[in-house]
C-alpha positions as CSV (number, residue, x, y, z in Angstrom):
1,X,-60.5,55.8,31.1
2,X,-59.8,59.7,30.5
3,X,-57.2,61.5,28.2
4,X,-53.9,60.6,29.8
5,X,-54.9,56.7,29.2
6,X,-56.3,57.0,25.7
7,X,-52.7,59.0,25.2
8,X,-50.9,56.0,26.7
9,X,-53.1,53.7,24.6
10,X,-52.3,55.9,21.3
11,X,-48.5,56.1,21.9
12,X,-48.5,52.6,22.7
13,X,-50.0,51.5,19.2
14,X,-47.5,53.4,17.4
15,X,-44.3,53.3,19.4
16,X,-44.9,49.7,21.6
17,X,-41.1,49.6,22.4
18,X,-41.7,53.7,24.0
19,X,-39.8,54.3,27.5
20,X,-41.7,55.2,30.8
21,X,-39.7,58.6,30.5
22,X,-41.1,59.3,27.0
23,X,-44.5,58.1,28.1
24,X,-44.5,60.6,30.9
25,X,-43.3,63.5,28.7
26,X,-46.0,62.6,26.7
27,X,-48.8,62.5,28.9
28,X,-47.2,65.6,31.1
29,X,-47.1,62.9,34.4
30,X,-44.5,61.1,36.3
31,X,-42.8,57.8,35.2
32,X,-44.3,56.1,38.4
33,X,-47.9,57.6,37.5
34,X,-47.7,56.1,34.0
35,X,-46.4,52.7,35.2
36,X,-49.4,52.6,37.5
37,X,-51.5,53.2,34.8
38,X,-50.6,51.1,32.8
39,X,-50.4,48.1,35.0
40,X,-54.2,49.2,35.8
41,X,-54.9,49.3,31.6
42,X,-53.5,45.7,31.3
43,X,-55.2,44.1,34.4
44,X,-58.0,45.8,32.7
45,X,-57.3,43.6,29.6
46,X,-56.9,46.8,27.2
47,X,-53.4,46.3,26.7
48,X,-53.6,42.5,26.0
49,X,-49.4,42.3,25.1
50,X,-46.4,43.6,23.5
51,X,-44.7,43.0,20.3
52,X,-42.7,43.5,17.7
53,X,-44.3,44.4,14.0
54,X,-42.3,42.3,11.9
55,X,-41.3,42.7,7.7
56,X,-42.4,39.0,6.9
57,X,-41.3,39.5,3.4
58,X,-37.6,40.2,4.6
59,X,-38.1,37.4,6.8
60,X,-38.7,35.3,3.5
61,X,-42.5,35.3,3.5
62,X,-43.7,36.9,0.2
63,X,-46.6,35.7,-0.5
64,X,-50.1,37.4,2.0
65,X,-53.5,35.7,1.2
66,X,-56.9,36.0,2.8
67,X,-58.8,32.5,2.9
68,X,-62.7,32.5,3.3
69,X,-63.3,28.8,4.9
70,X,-66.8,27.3,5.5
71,X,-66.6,25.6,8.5
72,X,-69.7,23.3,10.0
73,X,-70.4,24.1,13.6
74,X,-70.0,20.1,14.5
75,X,-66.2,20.8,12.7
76,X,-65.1,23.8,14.9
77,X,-63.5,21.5,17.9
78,X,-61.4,20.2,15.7
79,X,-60.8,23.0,13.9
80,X,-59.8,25.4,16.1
81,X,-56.9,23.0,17.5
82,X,-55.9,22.7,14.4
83,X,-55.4,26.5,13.1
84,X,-54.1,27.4,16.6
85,X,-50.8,25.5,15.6
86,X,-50.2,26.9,11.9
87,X,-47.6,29.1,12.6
88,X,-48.0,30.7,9.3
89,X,-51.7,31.6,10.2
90,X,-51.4,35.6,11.4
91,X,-55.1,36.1,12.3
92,X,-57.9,33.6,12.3
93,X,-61.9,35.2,12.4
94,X,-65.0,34.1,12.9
95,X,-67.2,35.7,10.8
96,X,-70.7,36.2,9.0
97,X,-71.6,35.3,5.6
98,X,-71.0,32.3,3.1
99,X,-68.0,31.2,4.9
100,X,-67.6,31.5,8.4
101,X,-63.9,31.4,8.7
102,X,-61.6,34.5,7.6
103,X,-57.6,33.8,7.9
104,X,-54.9,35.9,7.3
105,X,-52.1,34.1,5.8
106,X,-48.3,34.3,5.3
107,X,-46.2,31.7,3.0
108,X,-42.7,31.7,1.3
109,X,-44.6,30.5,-1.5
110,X,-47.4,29.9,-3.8
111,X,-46.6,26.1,-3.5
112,X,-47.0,25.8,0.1
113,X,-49.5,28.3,0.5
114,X,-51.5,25.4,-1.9
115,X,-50.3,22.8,0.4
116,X,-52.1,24.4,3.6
117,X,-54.9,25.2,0.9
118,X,-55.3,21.5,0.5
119,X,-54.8,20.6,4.4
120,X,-57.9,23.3,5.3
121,X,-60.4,21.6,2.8
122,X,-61.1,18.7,5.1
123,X,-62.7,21.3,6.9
124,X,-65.4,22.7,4.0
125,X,-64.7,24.8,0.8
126,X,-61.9,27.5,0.4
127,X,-62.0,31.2,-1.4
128,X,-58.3,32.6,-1.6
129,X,-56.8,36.5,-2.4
130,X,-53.7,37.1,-2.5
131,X,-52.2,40.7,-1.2
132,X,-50.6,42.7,-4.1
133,X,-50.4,45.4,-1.7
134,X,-51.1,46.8,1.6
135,X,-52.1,51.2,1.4
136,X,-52.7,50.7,5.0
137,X,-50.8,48.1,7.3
138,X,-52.2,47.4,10.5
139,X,-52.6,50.3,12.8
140,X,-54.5,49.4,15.6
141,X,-57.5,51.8,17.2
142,X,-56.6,54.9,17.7
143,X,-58.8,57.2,19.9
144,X,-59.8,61.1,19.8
145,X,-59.1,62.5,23.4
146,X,-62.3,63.7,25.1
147,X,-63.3,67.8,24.9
């Protein structure tokens, strides 16, 4: 990767929906040459997809939580089936520590945010926070350009 991909990259993160012809500008190369690129940057993998950033409380979603979920290892096949198809699961994480789940959550409600509270405890014990606030929304990674 040099400059003129970590520029793609950048642009891409903040602007996903950016033209070929604004791309180029950008990067000072042609609209072919940054089309090439960035069919090479997603055969790559390191553009995975495309999409929208949606306002889910507009959408009627008001209610963000984190849950913290301890999951047995002998539970994780059925697990993982399972949180694949809750739509109002944004993000699910393996990670370290007491509980070896972390999900980011979206609900039009306390009371059905409770029910999915109650569906995940067949899987191990629950923490919950909800979001009062986000400072900083997601942003993606964004990379200084070499010397």
């Amino acid at each position: 990767m040099d400059d003129i991909d970590m520029t793609l990259l950048n642009t891409l993160q903040k602007e996903g929906r950016a033209s070929l012809k604004k791309l180029a500008a950008t990067c000072f190369i042609s609209s072919p040459a940054v089309s090439a690129r960035l069919q090479r940057l997603e055969r790559k993998g390191l553009i995975q997809g495309y999409q929208g950033i949606l306002d889910y409380k507009k959408m009627g979603y008001h209610i963000k939580a984190y849950v913290s979920l301890e999951v047995k290892p002998t539970d994780k096949p059925a697990f993982y089936p399972f949180i694949e198809s809750c739509p109002n699961v944004l993000e699910c994480d393996c990670v370290t520590g007491p509980y070896s789940m972390l999900l980011k959550v979206v609900f039009p409600s306390t009371d059905e945010l409770d029910s999915f509270i109650g569906l995940l405890q067949k899987f191990g014990q629950t923490q919950t926070q909800i979001v009062f606030s986000t400072p900083v929304a997601s942003r993606g990674l964004i990379q200084e350009l070499g010397e």
